[in-house]
N, C-alpha and C positions, 0 to 999 in steps of 0.2 A: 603073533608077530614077534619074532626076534630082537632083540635089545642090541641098536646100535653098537655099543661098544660091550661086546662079552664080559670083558675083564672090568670094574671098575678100581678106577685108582683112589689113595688117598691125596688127599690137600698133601703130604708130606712128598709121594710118590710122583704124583705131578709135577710140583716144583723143581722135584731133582732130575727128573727124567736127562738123559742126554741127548746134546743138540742131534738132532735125524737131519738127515741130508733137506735143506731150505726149510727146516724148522729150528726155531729155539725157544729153550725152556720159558715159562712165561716168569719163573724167578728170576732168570740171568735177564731177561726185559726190563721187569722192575727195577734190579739194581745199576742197570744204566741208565734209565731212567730218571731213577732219585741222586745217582749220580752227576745228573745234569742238571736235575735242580738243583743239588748242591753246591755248584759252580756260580748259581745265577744269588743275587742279594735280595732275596725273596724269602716274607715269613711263608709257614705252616698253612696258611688260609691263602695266601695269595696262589699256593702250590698245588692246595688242592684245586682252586679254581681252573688252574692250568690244565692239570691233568684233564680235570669235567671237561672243559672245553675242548679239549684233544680228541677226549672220547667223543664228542657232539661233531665235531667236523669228520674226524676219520668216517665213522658211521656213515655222516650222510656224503662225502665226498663223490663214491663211485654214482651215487645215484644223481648230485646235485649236477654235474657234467653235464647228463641229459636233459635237466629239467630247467624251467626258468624264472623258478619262482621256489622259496622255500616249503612250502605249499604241498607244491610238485613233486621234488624232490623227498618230501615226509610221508607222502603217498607211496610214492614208488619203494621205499625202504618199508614200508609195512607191508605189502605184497611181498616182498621178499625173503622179510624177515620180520616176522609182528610182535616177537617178545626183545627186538633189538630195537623198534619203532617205541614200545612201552619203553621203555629205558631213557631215551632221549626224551619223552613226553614228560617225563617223571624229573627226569635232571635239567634240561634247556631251563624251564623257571625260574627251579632254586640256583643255577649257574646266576641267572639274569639278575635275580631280583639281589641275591650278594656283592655282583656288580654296581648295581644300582645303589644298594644301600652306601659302598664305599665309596661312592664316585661322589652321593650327595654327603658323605660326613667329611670328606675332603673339603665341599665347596662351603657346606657349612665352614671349617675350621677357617678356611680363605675369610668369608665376610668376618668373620667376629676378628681375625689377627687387622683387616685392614678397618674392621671400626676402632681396632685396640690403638693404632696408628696415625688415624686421624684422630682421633683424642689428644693423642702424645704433640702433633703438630699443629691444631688448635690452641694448646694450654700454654 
């Protein structure tokens, strides 16, 4: 069987490659990309969450349309495409559970500032 692409390129090769007629390099991506993060007042973790999730939607977008259930939808992107379905299996979690973690050390900080407050207006 012949190897999809004859030529392989480097990481270096790829990045610079020039834009082809409805494609663009996936560096000149990136740096618009990070360039929008950097507009937004967001750390380093909240950014990377962004991106994961970007990746999680794009991914299942075309298939979620058809389908009506997350479920469905994760189905139909592993027929399609099963080392893109690994991916999202692999990230959706740790996307979730970093969510999660932030959401409860927020609510944590919440109760302990408003027991710190009602002490203050108690005394």
């Amino acid at each position: 069987m012949a190897p999809k692409h004859p030529t392989q390129l480097s990481l270096d090769q790829a990045l610079s490659e020039s834009t082809q007629a409805g494609q663009y390099p996936p560096f000149e991506v990136a740096k618009s990309v990070s360039a929008l993060l950097d507009s937004l007042p967001v750390d380093w973790a909240e950014r990377i969450q962004m991106i994961g999730g970007a990746l999680v939607v794009e991914a299942l977008r075309p298939v979620w349309a058809e389908s009506a259930s997350a479920e469905e939808a994760h189905a139909k992107l592993r027929l399609r495409d099963p080392e893109l379905a690994d991916a999202i299996e692999t990230l959706a979690p740790l996307l979730l559970g970093r969510y999660q973690a932030r959401e409860e050390g927020k609510a944590a900080i919440a109760a302990v500032e408003a027991l710190l407050q009602s002490g203050r207006s108690g005394a």
